[in-house]
C-alpha positions in Angstrom: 30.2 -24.7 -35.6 31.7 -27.6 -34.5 30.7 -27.5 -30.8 27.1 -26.8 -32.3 25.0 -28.2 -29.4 21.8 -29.7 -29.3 18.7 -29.0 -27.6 15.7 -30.2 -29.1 14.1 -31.6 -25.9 14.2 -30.0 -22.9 12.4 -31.8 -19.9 10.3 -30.4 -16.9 11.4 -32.0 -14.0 9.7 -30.9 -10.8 12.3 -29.8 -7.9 9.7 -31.3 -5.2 9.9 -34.6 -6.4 12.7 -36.7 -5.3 12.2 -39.8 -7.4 12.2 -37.6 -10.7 15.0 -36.1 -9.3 16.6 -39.4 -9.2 15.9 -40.7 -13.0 17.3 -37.7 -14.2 20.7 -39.1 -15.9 18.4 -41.9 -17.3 16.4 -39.9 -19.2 17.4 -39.2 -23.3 16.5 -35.5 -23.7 18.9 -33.0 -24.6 18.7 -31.2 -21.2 16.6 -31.2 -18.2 15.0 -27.8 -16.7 14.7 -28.6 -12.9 11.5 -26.2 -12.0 11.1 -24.3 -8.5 8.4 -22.1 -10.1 5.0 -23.7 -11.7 5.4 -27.2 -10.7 6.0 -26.2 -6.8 3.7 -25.2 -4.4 4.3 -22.4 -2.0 4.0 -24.3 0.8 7.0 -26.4 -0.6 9.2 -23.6 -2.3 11.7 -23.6 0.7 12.2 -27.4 0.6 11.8 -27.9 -3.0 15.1 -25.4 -3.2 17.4 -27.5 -0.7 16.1 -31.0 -2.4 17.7 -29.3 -5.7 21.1 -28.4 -4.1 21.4 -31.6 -2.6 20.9 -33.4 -5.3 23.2 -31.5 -8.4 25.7 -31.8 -5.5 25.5 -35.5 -5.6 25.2 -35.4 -9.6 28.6 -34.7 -10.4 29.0 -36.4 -14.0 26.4 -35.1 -15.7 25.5 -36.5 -19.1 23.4 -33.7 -20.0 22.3 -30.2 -19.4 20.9 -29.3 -16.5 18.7 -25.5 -16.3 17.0 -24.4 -13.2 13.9 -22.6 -13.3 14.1 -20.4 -10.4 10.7 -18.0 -9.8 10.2 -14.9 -11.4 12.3 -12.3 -10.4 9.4 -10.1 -9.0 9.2 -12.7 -6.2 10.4 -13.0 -2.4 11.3 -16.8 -3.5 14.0 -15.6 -6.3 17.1 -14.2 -4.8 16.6 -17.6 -2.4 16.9 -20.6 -5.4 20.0 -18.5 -6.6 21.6 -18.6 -4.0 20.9 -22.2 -2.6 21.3 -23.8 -6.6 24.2 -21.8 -8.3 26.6 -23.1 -5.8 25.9 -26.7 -6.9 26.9 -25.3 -10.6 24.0 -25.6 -13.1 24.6 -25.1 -16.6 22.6 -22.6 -16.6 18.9 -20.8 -15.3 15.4 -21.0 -17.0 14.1 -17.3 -16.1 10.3 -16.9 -16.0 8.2 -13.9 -17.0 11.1 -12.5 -18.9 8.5 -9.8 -20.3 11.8 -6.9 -20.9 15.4 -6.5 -21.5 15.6 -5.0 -18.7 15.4 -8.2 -16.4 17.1 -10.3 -18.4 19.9 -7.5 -17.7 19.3 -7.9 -13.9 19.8 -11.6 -13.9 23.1 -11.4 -16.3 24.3 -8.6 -13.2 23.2 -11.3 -10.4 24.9 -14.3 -11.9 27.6 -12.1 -12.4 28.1 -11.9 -8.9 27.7 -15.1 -8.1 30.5 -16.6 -10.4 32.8 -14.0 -9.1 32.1 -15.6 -5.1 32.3 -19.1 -6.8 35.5 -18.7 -8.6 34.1 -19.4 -12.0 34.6 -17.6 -15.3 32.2 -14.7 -16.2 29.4 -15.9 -18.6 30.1 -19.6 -17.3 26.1 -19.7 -16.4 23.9 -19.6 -18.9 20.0 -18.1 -19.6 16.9 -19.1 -21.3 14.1 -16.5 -21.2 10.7 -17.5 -21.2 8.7 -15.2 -23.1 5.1 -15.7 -22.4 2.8 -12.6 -21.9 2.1 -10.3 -24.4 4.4 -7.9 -23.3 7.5 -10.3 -23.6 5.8 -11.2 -27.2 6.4 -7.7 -28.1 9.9 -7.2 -26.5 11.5 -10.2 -28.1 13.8 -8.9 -30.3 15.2 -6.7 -27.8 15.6 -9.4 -25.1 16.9 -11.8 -27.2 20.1 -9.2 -27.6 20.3 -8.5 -23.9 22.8 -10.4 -22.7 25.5 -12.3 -24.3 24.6 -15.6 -21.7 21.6 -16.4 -23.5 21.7 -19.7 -25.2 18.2 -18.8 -27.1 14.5 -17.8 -26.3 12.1 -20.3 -25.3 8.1 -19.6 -25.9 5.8 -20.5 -23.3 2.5 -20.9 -24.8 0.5 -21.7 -22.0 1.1 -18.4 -20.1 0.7 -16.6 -23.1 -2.9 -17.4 -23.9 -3.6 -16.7 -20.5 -2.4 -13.2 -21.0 -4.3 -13.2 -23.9 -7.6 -14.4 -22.2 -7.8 -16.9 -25.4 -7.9 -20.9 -25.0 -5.2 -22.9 -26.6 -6.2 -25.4 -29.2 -4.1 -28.2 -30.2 -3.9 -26.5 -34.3 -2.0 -24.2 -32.5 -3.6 -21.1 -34.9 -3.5 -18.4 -32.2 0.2 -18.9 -31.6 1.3 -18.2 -34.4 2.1 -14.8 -34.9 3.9 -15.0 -30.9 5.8 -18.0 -32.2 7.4 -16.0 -35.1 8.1 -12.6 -33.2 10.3 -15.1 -30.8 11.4 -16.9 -33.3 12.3 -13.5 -35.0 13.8 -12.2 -32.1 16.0 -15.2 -31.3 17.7 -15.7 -35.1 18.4 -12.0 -35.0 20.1 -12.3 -32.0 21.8 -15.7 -33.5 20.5 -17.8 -30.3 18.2 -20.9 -31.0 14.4 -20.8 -30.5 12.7 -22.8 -28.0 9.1 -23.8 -28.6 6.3 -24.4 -25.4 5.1 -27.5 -24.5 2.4 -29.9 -26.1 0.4 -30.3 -22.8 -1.6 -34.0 -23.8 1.2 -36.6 -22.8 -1.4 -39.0 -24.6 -1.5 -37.2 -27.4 1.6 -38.3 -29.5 0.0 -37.9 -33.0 -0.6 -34.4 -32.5 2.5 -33.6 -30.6 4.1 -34.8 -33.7 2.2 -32.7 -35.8 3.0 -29.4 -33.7 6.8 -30.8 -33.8 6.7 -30.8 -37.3 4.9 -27.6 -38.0 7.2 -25.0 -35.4 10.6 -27.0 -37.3 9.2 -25.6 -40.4 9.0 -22.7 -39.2 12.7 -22.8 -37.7 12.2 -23.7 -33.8 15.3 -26.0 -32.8 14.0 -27.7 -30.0 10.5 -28.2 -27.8 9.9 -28.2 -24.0 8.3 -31.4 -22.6 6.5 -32.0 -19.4 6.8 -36.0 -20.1 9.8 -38.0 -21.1 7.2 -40.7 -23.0 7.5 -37.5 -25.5 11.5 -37.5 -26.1 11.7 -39.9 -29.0 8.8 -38.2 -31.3 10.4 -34.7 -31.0 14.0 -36.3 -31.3 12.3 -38.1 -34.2 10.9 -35.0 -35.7 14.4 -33.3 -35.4 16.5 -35.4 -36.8 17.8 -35.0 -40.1 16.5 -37.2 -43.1 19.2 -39.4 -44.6 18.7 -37.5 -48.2 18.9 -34.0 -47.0 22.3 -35.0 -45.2 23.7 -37.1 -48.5 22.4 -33.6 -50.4 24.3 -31.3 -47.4 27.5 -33.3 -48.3 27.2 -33.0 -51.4 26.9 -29.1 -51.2 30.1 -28.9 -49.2 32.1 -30.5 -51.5 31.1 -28.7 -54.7 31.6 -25.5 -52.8 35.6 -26.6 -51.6 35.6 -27.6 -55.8 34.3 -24.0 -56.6 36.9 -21.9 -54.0 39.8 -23.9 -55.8 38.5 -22.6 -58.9 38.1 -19.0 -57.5 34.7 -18.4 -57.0 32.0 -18.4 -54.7 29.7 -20.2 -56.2 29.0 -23.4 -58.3 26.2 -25.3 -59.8 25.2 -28.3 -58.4 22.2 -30.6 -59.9 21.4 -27.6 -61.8 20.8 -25.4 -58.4 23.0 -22.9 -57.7 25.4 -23.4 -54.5 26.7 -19.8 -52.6 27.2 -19.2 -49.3 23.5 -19.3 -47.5 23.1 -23.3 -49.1 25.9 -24.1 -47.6 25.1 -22.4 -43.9 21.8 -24.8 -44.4 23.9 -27.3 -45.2 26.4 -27.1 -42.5 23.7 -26.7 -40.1 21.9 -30.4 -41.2 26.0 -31.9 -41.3 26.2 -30.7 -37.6 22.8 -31.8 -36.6 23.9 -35.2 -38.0 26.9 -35.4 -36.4 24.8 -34.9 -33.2 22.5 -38.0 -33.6 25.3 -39.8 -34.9 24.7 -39.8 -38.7 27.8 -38.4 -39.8 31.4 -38.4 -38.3 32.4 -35.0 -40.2 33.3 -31.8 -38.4 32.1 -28.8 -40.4 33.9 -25.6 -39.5 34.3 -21.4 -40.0 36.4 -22.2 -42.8 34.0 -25.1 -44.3 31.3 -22.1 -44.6 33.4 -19.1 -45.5 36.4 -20.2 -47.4 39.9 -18.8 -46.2 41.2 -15.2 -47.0 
């Protein structure tokens, strides 16, 4: 719990476009997907590949994470951006069009590989799944379990109402039951949920109102195509000041009930047991993360010792 690691913004950077390239380690999000698949065209796939390498080569102290988004599996373009970008060490790869288990298993197998010719430690790189079609709707619980790598599921509405010949509204009403079979899928599997991206960069009323809906619902983070949009989901995210004086509060009558024996304890007349104080720990470790709090909350914090 105490390495609990954020990533509540995730920014698109296209990997044809040196001078984004370049502003990279000045922008605030939580980590930066570098994309060889939407955002380039064909024509530009080959170069767009080798402008990548070159620059995670030159970007050596990296002050967030950095994700790839290599092209579907199913393309001639795929086997090519892993083996031009892993050797520059990315923290980890965006897969596209993850739709079943099954390729998410392909990719763990590849990477495999690849750390094995690089030197690294097996698992070192990471995956995020994009579900967005219908069919990966429908397989996400399964390929949220399919690979110990994965550091969560991320939804991607915009292919998804494609798939599902519907237009997407800013409400946001016909993603809803997608959004919580990912979202199901990804707590299941104990990996954080990644909601899509609010497509209006000038739109920052409404991107906060999406923010705020898909946290109630229990996304931990949102894609971005536009850094202008970093400080209202980081906004959105944070924790309030009351809910993290009311999470410390919890963890202390909970180390006051285990010295008594028990498991549980009252606490402004609500009772406190071991799911209040995961919520709890979750918020103190959130806090931590924007700087809130300087408390470490740990295994034994949650579960008590035997």
């Amino acid at each position: 719990m105490a390495d609990y690691k954020l990533r509540r913004s995730l920014l698109y950077v296209p990997g044809n476009m040196p001078s984004m390239l370049q502003n990279i380690p000045l922008f605030q999000c939580d980590a930066v997907q570098i994309d060889l698949e939407d955002a380039v065209p064909l024509a530009e796939k080959d170069a767009a590949r080798i402008l990548v390498r070159r620059f995670l080569d030159n970007y050596k102290n990296r002050n967030k994470e950095i994700l790839v988004r290599i092209n579907g599996l199913d393309t001639k373009w795929a086997l090519d951006d892993l083996k031009t970008v892993l050797p520059a060490i990315p923290d980890g790869i965006r897969l596209p069009k993850a739709d079943s288990p099954e390729i998410v298993e392909h990719l763990d197998t590849m990477l495999t590989e690849y750390e094995e010719e690089l030197g690294l430690q097996v698992g070192f790189f990471k995956i995020l799944p994009s579900i967005e079609t219908a069919e990966g709707v429908l397989n996400a619980p399964k390929t949220a379990k399919a690979s110990t790598r994965l550091i969560g599921l991320a939804f991607g509405a915009e292919d998804y109402t494609a798939t599902m010949e519907i237009n997407r509204t800013k409400t946001g009403e016909e993603l809803f039951n997608a959004r919580m079979n990912v979202l199901w899928g990804a707590k299941a599997a104990g990996i954080q949920a990644i909601d899509s991206i609010f497509a209006d960069v000038n739109d920052m009323e409404s991107l906060r109102k999406e923010t705020e809906l898909i946290k109630k619902l229990g996304f931990t983070g949102k894609c971005m195509i536009n850094p202008r949009q970093i400080d209202i989901i980081h906004d959105v995210f944070a924790p309030k000041q009351e809910e993290v004086d009311y999470a410390l509060e919890v963890i202390e009558a909970i180390k006051r009930a285990r010295e008594m024996g028990t498991g549980v304890i009252s606490l402004k007349g609500k009772m406190i047991d071991r799911p209040v104080v995961v919520r709890a720990a979750r918020v103190l470790n959130t806090a931590r993360a924007h700087g809130m709090v300087d408390v470490v909350i740990n295994e034994e914090d949650i579960n008590g010792t035997e």
